[in-house]
C-alpha positions as CSV (number, residue, x, y, z in Angstrom):
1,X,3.2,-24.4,8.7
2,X,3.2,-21.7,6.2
3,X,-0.2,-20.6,4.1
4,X,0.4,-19.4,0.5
5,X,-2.9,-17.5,0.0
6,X,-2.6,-17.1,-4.5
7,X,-4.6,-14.7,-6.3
8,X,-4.6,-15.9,-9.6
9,X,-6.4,-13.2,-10.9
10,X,-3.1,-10.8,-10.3
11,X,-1.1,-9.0,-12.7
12,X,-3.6,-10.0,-15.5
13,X,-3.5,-13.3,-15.1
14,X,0.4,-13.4,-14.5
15,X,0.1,-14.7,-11.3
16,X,-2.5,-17.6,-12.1
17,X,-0.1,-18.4,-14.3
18,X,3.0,-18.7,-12.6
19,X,2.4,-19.1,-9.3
20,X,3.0,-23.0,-8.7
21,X,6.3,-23.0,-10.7
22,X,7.1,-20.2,-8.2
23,X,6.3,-22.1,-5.5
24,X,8.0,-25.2,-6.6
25,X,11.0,-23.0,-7.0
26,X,11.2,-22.4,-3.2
27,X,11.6,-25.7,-2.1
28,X,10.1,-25.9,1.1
29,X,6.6,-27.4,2.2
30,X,4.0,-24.4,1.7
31,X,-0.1,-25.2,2.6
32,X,-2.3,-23.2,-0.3
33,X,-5.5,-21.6,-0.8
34,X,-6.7,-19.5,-3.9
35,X,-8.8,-16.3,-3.6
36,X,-12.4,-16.8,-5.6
37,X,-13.0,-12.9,-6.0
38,X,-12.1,-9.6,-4.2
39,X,-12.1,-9.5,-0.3
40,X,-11.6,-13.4,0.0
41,X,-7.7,-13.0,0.5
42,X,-8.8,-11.3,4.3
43,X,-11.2,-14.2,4.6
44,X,-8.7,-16.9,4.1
45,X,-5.9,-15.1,6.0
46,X,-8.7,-14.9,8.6
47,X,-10.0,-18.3,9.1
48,X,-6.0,-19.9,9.0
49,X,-4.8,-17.5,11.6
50,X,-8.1,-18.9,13.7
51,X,-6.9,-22.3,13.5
52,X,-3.3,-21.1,14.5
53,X,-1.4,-20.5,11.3
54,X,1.0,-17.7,12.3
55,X,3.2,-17.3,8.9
56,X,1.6,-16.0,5.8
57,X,2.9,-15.6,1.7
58,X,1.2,-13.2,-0.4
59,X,0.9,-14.3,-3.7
60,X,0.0,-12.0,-6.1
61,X,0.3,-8.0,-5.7
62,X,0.1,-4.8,-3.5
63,X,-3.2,-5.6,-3.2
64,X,-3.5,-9.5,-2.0
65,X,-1.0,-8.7,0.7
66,X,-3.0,-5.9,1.7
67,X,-5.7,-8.4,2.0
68,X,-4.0,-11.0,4.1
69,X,-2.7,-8.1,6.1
70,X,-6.7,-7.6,7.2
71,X,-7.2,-10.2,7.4
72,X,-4.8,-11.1,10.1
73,X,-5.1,-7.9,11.8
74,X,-5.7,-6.5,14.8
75,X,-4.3,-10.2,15.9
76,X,-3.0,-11.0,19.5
77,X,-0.3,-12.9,18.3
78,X,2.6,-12.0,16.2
79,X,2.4,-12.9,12.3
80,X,5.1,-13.4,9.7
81,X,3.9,-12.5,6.0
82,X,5.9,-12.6,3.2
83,X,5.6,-12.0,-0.6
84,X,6.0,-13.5,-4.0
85,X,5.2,-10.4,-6.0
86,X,2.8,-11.5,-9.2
87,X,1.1,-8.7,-9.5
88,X,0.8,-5.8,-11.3
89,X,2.9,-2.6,-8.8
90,X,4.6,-5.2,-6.6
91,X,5.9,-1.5,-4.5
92,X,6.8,-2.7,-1.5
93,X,9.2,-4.9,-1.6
94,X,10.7,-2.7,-3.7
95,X,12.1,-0.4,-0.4
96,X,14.7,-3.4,0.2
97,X,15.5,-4.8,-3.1
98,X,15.4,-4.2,-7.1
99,X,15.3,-7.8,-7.6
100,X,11.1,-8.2,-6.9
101,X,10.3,-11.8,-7.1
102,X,14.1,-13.5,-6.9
103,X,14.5,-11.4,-3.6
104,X,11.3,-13.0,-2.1
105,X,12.1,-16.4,-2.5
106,X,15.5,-16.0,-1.2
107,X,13.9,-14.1,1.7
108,X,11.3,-16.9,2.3
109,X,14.3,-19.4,1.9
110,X,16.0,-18.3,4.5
111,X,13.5,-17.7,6.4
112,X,14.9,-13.8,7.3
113,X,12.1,-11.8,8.8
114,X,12.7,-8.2,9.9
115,X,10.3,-5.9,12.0
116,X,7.7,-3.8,10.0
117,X,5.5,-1.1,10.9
118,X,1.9,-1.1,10.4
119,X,-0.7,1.6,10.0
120,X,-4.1,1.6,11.1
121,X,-6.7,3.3,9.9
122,X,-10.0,4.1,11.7
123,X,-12.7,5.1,9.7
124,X,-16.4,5.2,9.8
125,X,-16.9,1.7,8.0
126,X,-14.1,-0.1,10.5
127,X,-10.7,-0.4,10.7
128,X,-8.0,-1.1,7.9
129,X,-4.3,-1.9,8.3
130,X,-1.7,-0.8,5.5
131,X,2.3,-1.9,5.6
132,X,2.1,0.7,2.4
133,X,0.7,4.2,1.9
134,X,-3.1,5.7,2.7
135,X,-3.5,8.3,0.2
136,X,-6.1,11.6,-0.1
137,X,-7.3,13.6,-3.0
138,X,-5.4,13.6,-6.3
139,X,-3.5,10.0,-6.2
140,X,-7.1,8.7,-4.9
141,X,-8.6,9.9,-7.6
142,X,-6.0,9.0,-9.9
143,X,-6.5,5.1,-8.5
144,X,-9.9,5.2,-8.4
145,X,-9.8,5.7,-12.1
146,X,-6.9,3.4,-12.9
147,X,-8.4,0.6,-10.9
148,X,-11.5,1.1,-13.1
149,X,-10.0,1.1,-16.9
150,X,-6.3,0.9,-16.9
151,X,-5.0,-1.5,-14.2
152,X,-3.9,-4.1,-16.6
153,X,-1.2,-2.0,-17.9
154,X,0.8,-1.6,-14.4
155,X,2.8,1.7,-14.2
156,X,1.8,2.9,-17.3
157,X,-1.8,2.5,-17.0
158,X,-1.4,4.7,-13.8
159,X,-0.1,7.2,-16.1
160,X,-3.2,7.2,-17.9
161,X,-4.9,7.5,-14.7
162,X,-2.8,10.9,-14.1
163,X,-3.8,11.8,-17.6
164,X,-7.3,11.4,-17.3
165,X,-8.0,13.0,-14.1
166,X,-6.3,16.0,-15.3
167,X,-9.7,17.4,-16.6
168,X,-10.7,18.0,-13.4
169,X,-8.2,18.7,-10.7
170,X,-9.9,19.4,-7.7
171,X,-7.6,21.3,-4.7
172,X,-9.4,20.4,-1.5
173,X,-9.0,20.7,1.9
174,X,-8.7,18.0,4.3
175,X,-8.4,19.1,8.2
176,X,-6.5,17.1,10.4
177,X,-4.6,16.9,13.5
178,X,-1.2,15.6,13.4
179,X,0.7,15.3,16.3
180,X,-1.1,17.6,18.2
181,X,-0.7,20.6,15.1
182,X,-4.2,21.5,13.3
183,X,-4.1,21.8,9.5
184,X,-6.3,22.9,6.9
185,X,-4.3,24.2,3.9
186,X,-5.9,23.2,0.5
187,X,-3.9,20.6,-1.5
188,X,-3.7,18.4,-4.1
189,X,-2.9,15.8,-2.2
190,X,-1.8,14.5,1.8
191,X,0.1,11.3,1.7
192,X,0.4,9.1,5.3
193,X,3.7,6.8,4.3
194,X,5.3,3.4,5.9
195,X,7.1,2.3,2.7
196,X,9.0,4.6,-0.5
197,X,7.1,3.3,-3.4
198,X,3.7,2.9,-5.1
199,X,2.3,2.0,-8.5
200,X,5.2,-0.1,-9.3
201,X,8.4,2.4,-9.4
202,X,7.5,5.5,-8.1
203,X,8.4,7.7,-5.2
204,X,5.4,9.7,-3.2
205,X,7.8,9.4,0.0
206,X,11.5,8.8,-0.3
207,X,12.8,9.5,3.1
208,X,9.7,7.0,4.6
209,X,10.9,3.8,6.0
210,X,9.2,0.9,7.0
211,X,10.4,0.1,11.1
212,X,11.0,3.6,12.3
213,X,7.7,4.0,14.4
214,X,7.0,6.5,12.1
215,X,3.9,7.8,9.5
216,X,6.0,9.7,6.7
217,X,3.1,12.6,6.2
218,X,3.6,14.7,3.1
219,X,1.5,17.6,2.0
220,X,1.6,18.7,-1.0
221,X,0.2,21.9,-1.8
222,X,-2.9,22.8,-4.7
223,X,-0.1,23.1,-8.3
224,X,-1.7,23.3,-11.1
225,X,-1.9,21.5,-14.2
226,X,1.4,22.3,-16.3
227,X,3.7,22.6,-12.9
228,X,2.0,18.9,-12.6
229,X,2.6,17.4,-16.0
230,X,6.2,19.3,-16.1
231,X,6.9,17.6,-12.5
232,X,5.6,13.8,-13.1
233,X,9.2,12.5,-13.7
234,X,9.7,13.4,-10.2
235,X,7.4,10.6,-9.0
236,X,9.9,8.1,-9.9
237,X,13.2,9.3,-8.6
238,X,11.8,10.7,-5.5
239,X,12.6,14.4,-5.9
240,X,8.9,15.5,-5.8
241,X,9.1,16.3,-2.0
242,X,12.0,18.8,-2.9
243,X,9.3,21.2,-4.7
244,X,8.4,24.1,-2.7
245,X,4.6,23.5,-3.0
246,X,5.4,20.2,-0.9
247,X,6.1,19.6,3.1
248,X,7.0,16.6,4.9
249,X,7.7,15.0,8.6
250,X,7.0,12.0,10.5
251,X,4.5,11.9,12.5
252,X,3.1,9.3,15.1
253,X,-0.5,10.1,15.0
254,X,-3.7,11.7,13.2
255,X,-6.8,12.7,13.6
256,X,-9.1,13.7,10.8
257,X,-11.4,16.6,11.3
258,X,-13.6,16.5,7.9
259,X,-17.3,14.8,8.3
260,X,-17.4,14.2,4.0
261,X,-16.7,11.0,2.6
262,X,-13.6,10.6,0.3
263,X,-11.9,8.5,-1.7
264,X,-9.3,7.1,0.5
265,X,-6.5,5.2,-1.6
266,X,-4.7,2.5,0.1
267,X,-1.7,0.1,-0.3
268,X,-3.3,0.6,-4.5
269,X,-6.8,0.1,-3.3
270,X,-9.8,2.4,-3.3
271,X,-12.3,2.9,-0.3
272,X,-15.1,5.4,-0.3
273,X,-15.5,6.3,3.4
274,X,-14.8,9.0,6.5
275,X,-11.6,8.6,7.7
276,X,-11.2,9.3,11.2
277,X,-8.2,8.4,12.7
278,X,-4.6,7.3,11.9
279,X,-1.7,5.7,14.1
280,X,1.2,3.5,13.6
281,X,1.9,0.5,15.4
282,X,5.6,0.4,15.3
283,X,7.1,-3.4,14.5
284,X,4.1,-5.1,15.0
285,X,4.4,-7.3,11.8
286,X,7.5,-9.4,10.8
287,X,8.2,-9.4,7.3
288,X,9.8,-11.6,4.9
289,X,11.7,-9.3,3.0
């Protein structure tokens, strides 16, 4: 048996209204249950695993699989999620296919999983699990602000996300262990990476892929507001890792040293909290993708 938890609510209302012609369009016999408000994704992922569901569709965007994701983990028995992107980014199935929505029905026809990485996130509220990205400082900030008056218009209301947190642009420092090496350089932003894209098209972390046991960790260094503007094409075609004020490597596990609260962006999602530590669990999900 396979649970289609739907948020209708996704992509504006996009997904509310094409979800069951979608899932006619697979053809196969799919049990469904639709979210009733923020958070209720994890709670319906939750209580199906509990009564031995084991495979999982997304319906909706970034953020309803990053729901289900929670809700299913830390699990002791191995889940298949996969995704019919509705929403408003759709990012991560973009790392295996341009083709978004046609891809994952032909992925959930055939029933082709692949091993995915997961990362999980300790931090002084809990845990949280991301297949995606965990972001800190500018992007965060950038979300935060998107989520709250611009989500509507996908990619481009991220822009004005960018735009409007320009007026302030806050270099900060966040100390960390990775891997054993302490850093504290100020920044405009650290990026912990499974998968290439976010916000729809764009490219934080180009070389990060999604089953090589590996947390794509990119620092990028306090630039300031021209060299930013001047550079934000680069967030779509990857090469914004190639700027000097940016260093990248893969690393397996972090520890944060900073006792503040932040703004904590994940898989598009915002969290206000202390994060405290980071790891990857290499394969531990199966994807339909």
């Amino acid at each position: 048996m396979m649970l289609a938890v739907i948020n209708r609510a996704a992509g504006g209302g996009r997904c509310g209204r094409e979800a069951d012609a979608t899932l006619a369009r697979l053809g196969i016999d799919v049990e469904r249950a639709t979210t009733e408000g923020p958070g209720h994704a994890r709670v319906l992922a939750r209580e199906a695993y509990g009564r031995g569901v084991r495979r999982f569709l997304a319906v909706g965007g970034d953020g309803t699989a990053h729901e289900v994701l929670n809700g299913l983990f830390p699990c002791d028995e191995r889940v298949t999620l996969g995704f019919l992107p509705l929403g408003t980014g759709n990012s991560f199935l973009r790392d295996f296919s341009s083709e978004g929505l046609s891809h994952g029905i032909e992925c959930i026809r055939s029933g082709r999983t692949r091993p995915c990485d997961v990362m999980r996130l300790e931090h002084s509220g809990g845990l949280l699990h991301s297949i995606n990205l965990i972001c800190l400082g500018f992007p965060a900030d950038v979300a935060a602000v998107t989520n709250r008056r611009f989500k509507r218009f996908g990619t481009l209301g991220y822009l004005l996300g960018v735009v409007a947190c320009l007026a302030r642009l806050p270099r900060r420092t966040f100390p960390l262990v990775a891997d054993g090496v302490a850093e504290a350089d100020r920044c405009l932003f650290l990026g912990f990476n499974n998968s290439r894209f976010t916000g729809g098209k764009m490219q934080i972390a180009p070389l990060a892929q999604t089953d090589d046991g590996l947390i794509e960790y990119l620092h990028f260094g306090p630039i300031g507001r021209l060299a930013l503007l001047w550079n934000l094409r680069r967030l779509f075609d990857g090469s914004l890792v190639n700027l000097r004020w940016a260093r990248r490597r893969g690393v397996r596990d972090v520890r944060f040293e900073g006792e503040r609260p932040a703004d904590l962006m994940i898989d598009g999602e915002v969290l206000h909290t202390v994060p405290r530590a980071l790891r990857i669990l290499p394969g531990a999900l199966d994807v339909l993708a």
